[in-house]
Each structure stands twice: as C-alpha cells, then as structure tokens.
C-alpha positions in Angstrom: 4.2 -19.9 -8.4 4.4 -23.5 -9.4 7.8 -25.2 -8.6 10.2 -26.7 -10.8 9.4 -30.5 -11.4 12.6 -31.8 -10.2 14.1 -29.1 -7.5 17.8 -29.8 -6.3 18.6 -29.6 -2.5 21.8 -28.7 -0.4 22.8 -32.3 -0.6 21.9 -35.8 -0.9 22.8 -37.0 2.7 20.4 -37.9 5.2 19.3 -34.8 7.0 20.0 -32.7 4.0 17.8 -30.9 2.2 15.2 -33.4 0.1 15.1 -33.3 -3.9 11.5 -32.2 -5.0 9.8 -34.4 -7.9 6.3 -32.9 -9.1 3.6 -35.1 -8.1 0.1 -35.8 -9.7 -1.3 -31.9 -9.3 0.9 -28.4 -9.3 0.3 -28.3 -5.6 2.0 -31.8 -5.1 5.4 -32.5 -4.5 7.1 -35.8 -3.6 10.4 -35.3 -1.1 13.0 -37.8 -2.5 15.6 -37.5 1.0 19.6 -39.2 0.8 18.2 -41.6 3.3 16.1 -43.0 0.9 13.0 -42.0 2.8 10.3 -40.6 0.7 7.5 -38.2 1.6 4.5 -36.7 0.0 4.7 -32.5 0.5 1.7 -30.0 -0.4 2.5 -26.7 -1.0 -0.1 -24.5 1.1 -0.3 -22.3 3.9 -0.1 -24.4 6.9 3.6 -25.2 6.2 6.9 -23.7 4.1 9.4 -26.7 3.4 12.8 -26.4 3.0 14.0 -24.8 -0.4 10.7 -23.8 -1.6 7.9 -21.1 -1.8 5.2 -20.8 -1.4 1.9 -18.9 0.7 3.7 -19.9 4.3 5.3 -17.2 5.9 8.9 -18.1 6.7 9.8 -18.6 10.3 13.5 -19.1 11.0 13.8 -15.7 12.2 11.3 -16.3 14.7 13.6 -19.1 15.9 16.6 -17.3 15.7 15.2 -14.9 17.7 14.4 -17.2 20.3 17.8 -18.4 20.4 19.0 -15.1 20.4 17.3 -14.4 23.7 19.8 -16.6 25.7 17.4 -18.7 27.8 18.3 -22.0 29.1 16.1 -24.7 29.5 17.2 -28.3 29.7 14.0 -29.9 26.9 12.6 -27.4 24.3 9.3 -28.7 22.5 7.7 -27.4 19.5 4.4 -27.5 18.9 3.4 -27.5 15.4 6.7 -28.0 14.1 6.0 -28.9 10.9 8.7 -29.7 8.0 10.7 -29.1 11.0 12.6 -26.0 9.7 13.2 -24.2 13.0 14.4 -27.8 14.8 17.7 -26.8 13.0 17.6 -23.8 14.9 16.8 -25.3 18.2 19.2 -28.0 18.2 21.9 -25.5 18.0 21.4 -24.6 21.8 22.5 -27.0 24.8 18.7 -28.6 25.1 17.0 -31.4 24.1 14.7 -30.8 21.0 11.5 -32.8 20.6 9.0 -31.7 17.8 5.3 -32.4 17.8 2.3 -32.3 14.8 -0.8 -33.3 14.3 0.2 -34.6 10.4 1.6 -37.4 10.1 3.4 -36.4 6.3 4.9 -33.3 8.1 6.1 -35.5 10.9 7.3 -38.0 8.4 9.0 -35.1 6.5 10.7 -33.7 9.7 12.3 -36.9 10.8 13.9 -37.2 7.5 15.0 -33.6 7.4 16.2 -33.3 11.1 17.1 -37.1 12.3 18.7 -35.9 15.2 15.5 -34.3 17.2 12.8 -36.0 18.4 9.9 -36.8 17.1 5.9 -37.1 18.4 3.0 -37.5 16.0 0.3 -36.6 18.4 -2.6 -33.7 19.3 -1.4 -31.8 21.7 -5.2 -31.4 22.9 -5.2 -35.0 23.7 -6.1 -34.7 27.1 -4.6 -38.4 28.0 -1.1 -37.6 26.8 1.5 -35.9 28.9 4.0 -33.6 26.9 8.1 -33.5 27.7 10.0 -30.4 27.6 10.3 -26.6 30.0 10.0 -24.2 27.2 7.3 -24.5 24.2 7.1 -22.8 20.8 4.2 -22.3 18.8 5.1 -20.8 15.5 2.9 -20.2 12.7 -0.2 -22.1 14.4 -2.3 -20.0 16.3 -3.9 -18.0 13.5 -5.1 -21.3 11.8 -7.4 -22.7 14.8 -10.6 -21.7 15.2 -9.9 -21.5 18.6 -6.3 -20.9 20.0 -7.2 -20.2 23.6 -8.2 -23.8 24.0 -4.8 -25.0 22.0 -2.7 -22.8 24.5 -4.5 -23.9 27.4 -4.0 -27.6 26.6 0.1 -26.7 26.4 -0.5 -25.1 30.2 -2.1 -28.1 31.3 0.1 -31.1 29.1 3.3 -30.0 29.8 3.8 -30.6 33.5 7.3 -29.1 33.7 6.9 -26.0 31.9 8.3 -22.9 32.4 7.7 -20.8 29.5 5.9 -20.1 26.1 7.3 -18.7 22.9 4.6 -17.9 20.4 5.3 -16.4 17.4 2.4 -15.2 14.4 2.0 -12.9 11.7 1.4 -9.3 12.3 -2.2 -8.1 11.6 -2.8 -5.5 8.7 -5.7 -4.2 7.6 -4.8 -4.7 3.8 -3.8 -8.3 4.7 -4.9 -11.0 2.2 -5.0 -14.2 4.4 -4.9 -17.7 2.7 -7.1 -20.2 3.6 -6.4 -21.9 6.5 -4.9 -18.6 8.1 -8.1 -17.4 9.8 -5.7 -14.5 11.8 -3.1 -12.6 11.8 -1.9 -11.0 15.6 -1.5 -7.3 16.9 0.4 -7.1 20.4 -2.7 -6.8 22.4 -4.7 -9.6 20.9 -1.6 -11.9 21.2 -1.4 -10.8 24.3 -4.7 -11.3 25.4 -4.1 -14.7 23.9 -1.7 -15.3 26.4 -3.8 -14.0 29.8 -7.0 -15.7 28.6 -5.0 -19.0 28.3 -3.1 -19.0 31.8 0.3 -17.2 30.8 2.0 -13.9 31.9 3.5 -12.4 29.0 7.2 -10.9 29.8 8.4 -9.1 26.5 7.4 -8.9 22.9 9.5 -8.3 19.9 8.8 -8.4 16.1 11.0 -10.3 13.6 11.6 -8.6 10.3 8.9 -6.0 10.5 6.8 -9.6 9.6 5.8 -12.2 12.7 5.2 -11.3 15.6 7.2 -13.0 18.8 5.7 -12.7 22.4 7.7 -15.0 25.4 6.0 -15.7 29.0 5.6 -18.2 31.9 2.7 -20.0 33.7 1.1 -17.6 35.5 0.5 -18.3 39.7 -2.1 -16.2 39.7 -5.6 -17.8 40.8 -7.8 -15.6 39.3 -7.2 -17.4 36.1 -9.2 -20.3 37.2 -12.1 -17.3 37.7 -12.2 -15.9 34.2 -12.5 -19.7 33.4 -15.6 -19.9 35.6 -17.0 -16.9 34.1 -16.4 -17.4 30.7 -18.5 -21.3 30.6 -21.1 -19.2 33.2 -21.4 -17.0 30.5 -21.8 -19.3 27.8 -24.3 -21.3 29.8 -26.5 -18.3 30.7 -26.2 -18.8 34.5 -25.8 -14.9 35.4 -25.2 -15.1 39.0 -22.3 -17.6 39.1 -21.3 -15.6 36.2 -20.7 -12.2 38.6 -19.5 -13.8 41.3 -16.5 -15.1 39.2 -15.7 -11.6 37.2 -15.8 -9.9 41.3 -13.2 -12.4 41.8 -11.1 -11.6 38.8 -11.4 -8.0 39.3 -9.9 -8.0 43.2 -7.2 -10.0 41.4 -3.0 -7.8 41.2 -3.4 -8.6 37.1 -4.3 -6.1 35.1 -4.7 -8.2 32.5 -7.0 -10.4 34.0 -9.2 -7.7 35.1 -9.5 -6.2 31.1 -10.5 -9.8 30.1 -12.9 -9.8 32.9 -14.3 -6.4 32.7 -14.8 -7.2 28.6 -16.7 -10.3 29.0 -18.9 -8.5 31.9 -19.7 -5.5 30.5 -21.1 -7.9 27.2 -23.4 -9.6 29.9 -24.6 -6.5 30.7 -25.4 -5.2 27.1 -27.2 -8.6 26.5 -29.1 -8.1 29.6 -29.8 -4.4 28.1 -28.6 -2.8 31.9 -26.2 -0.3 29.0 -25.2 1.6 32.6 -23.4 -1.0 34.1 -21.8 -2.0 30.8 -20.4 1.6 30.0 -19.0 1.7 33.9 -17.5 -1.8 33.5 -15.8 -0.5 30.1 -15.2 3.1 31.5 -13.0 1.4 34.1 -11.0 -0.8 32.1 -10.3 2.2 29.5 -8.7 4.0 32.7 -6.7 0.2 33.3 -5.2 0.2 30.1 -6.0 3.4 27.8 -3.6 1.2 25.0 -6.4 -1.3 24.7 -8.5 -0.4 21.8 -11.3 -3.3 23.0 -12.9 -1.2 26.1 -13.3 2.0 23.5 -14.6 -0.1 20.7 -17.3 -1.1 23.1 -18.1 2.0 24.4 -18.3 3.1 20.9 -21.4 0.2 20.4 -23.4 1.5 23.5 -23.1 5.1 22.1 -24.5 3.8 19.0 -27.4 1.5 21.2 -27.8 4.6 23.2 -28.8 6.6 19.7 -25.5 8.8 20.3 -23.8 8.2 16.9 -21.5 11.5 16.8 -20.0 9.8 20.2 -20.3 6.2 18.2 -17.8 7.5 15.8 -15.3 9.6 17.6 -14.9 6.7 20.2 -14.2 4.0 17.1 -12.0 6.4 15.6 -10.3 6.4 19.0 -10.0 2.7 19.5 -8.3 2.4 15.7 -5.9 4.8 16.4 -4.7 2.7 19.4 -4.7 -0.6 17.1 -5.8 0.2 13.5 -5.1 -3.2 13.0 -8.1 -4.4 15.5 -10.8 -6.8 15.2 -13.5 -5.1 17.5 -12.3 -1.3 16.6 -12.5 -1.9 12.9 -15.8 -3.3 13.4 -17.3 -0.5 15.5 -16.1 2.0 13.2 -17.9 0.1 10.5 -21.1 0.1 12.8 -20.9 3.6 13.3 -20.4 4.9 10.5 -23.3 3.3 9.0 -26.5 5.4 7.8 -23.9 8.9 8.0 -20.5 7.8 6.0 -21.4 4.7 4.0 -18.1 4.8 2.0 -16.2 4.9 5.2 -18.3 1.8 6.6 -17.6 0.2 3.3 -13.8 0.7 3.7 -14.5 -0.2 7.5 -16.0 -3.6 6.8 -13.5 -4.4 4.0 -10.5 -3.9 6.9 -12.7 -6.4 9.5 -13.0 -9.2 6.5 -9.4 -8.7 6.0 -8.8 -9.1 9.8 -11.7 -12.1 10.1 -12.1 -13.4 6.8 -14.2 -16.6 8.2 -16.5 -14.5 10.0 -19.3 -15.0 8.0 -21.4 -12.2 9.8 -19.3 -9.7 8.9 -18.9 -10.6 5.5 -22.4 -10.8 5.4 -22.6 -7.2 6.3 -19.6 -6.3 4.1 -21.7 -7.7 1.2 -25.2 -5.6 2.4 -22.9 -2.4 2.1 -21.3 -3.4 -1.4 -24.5 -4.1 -2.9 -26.2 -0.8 -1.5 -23.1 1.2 -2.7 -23.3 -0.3 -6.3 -20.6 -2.7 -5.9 -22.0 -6.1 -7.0 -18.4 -7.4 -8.0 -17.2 -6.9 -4.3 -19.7 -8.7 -2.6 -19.7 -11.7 -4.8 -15.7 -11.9 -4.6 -16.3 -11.6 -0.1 -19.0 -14.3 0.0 -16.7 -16.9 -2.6 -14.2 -16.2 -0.5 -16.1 -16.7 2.9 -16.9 -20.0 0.9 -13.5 -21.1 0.6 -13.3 -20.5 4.2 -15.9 -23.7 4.6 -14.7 -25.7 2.2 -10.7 -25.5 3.7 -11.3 -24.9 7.1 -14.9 -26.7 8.4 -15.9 -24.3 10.0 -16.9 -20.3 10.0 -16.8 -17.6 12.9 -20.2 -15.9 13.4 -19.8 -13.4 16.7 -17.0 -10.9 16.2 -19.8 -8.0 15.1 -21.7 -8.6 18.2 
C-alpha cells in the first residue's frame, strides 16, 4: 500500500519518530527527524521503519521477548539493526546498546531515531574488525543471505567476549509468499541446525505471536565443531579421505547435534560415490538420533527412490513432512517421489518447495516441467518471473536443495 505523502510521527523532537515526505517513486520516502537530520527510507523487505507498513515483518516482539527473558549481560550488540526499532527495546535493560548494518541510510536513520545507542556502519564479515558486546541479536537477517552459516560464524569468531546469540526469523509455511530479498523463512530444526553448523549450542526456543521465530544459545566448547568444518570444505574439495576422517571425529563427539550434521553431509558423500549402503546406514542411524528430524527420512526417502523402491519413496517423504511439513528437503522428496505415480501431488509438492526456496532455480525448474506437463502454462510462467526477480534483487540464485 503506498504511504501517505506527508505522514506525521509521535513528535518532532530528536529521537522521536521522523515525519515521512514522499520522495521521487511510491517506494521512496524522505525522513524529515526534529533534529533536523534528514534521511532517504525505501520501503521494502529488508527493513520496517517506524510508523509505517510495509512487506517487513515487525520485530518488536522479538525484542521484547528477549528482554523478557531476564538475562544480564553488560554490552548487547545487534547485528542488522536496521531503522533501529528494537534499540528502543534494548536500551530499556541495564546494558550498553551498540547497533551494527551494512547500509549506511539505515545506520543514518537509526542514529537519528535512537541517539542514545551506539552506532557502527560496518560488515560484520569483515574479518579485520573486532565486534564489542556479550550478547548478539540477529533479527530479521538470516533469511535474506544466501548464506547465513557463514554470517553466524563471523559473529562466533568477531565478537571476542561473547556469551550468547539471540536470533530471531519468520516461521516457515508452506503457503508462504516471500518477497524478494527474503530467500527463507525458519522451522525449529533448520534454525536450529543453523545454530550447530555455525558453532552455537542452542538452549531454548520460543515463537513470538504465532509469527517469528526466536531461538537463544552460547558458544559452544565443543571441538568437534572445528571437525564438521574440516569435513564440510573436504567435501566441497572432493578430497574423500580427509573428508571421513573428520565426520569419524564428529561422530565420537557428546553432541547430538553435531553428529546429525555430520551423519547428513556423509551419507551425501556416499550417494555421490553411488556406495547407497553406507548412505542408508549413515541416515538409518541418525533417524534413531533424532526421530524429530525430518532431514535423515527425507534422505532415505531419495535412496528408496535410487534404489527403484518408490512405494518406500513415498511413505518415508510422507514421514519426514509430518515431522516438519514446513521442510525444505521433505517437501522436496515428496515431490520426487511422487513423480511418474501422483503427478498432482508432485505438483502441489514442488509448489510448497518454491514457496520454501523461491531462489532455487532447480527446483523451480522442475516446478515449471510439472506445470507445463499438467496443462498449466500460466503457473510455470508466473514461478520462472518470479525466480527472475530473485536475480535481479538478490544477485544470486540457489541451485542444490533438490539434490
């Protein structure tokens, strides 16, 4: 909805909310603040300002919540803060509140809006810059990278004196319409594994308004963390045997966590290598880790349909979505499986892993294969403009969730 051309705030003073003057396009505003400070705004996804809509979910709750928890920590640093909306919340505890983006017009924007935290216009993957504060929040950020695991692992290592994580995303839906940049949206176990893959141990996890999703944990002491590292660039450089040595490692590991991420990326060595035995024993045993992870049955699912067993394909995938009807890999094995038997079910199977991975232009390639063969020209055209969107906004496109 386009705003207003001149919008009224709370008030005029300085750290008040701004007045709002339409700029040159209905996506442009211009921030008039009582300090006399002046800031461009675009309305979009990345970021909701103060006293307007727009496609950005709201996230005060997610910082009330954390307030709500009680925790004291002496510096709190927000990654990602944006307009600087959930400052205000911070600053209401005992710490020190610093606030850190990437955009300079958002920093800009938050300085005016909240004078009294600190500021830092910086990447927080910067690997030359050292971060302050002992308890980061990422809020609203992690669905729009293209990788978030490398994000989170920059906090872990930037922030010498850290002693927890807060991060907070939309819940995942399998009717979800996400807006360009939003790539993802988060169930508990993908947040989770989030988390493990990027050196945390996740201690609770609680949902805000039925809407965002909030999961708090600490730096985890465990050194198996530096193996899944080891494995997971072994793996992507093809060098098997260092690859094994370091998922062994993980697996003697005390973190069950650690040992699904492990067991996941090993059994998908074996599948590549075509040794389907060792990959359904690898996935066998992390089903009897953790029977609430959909990921392990999803991929047994795929090696029943390698294996030419599609009746087993399907009542595994049907498995894995009841555990997380909301997951990537399930919705995409149940898509696979059903394939060549319930074409309408694959259909609707595909449409829910576009609406989980819109930017994963392999699956809306096959999403678009199935609309055409089911006489639905319209839907495929509307998937692969949107995929295109995805290009255009983002830079980049995912190509390996199917596989």
């Amino acid at each position: 909805m386009r705003p207003p051309a001149n919008t009224a705030g709370k008030g005029s003073k300085a750290g008040g909310d701004p007045t709002y003057v339409q700029g040159r396009n209905r996506s442009e505003l211009i921030a008039h603040f009582g300090s006399g400070t002046t800031v461009q705004v675009e309305l979009g996804r990345r970021r909701r300002y103060p006293g307007l809509t727009g496609p950005a979910p709201p996230t005060h709750g997610c910082y009330r919540k954390f307030a709500e928890l009680g925790l004291t920590f002496g510096h709190l640093l927000d990654v990602g803060c944006g307009a600087g909306t959930g400052l205000q919340w911070l600053l209401q505890s005992k710490s020190r509140v610093t606030g850190l983006d990437i955009e300079g017009r958002a920093v800009a924007f938050a300085k005016a809006y909240v004078p009294e935290a600190e500021l830092l216009h910086a990447d927080v993957q910067a690997r030359r810059i050292k971060l302050p504060g002992e308890a980061v929040l990422v809020v609203d950020l992690l669905g729009l990278l293209s990788d978030p695991v490398s994000l989170l692992r920059s906090v872990s290592q930037q922030v010498p004196n850290l002693q927890a994580v807060f991060v907070a995303e939309p819940i995942a839906r399998g009717d979800q319409i996400l807006i360009p940049p939003a790539r993802r949206a988060f169930g508990v176990v993908a947040l989770q594994s989030l988390l493990t893959r990027s050196g945390f141990e996740v201690d609770d996890c609680v949902t805000v308004e039925g809407q965002m999703l909030c999961v708090i944990g600490h730096p985890t002491r465990e050194p198996a963390l530096e193996s899944l590292m080891q494995a997971e660039r072994a793996y992507l450089s093809h060098q098997t045997q260092p690859f094994l040595e370091a998922c062994q490692s993980v697996l003697k590991s005390k973190s069950p966590r650690l040992c699904i991420e492990a067991a996941l990326l090993e059994a998908r060595l074996w599948f590549d290598l075509g040794q389907l035995d060792h990959s359904i024993a690898v996935l066998s045993d992390a089903v009897a880790w953790e029977p609430n992870d959909p990921r392990p049955l999803a991929g047994l699912s795929r090696l029943a349909l390698s294996s030419g067993n599609q009746d087993q394909a399907i009542r595994l995938a049907e498995a894995a979505t009841r555990t997380d009807p909301a997951d990537l890999s399930a919705a995409c094995s149940l898509a696979l499986a059903y394939a060549g038997v319930e074409e309408n079910r694959s259909f609707n199977a595909w449409k829910t892993a576009n609406a989980l991975a819109p930017d994963d232009a392999s699956i809306a390639r096959l999403l678009c294969a199935v609309a055409l063969a089911e006489g639905r020209p319209n839907d495929g055209l509307l998937v692969m403009d949107r995929l295109a969107q995805y290009e255009r906004r983002t830079g980049g496109l995912d190509h390996d969730n199917v596989l």
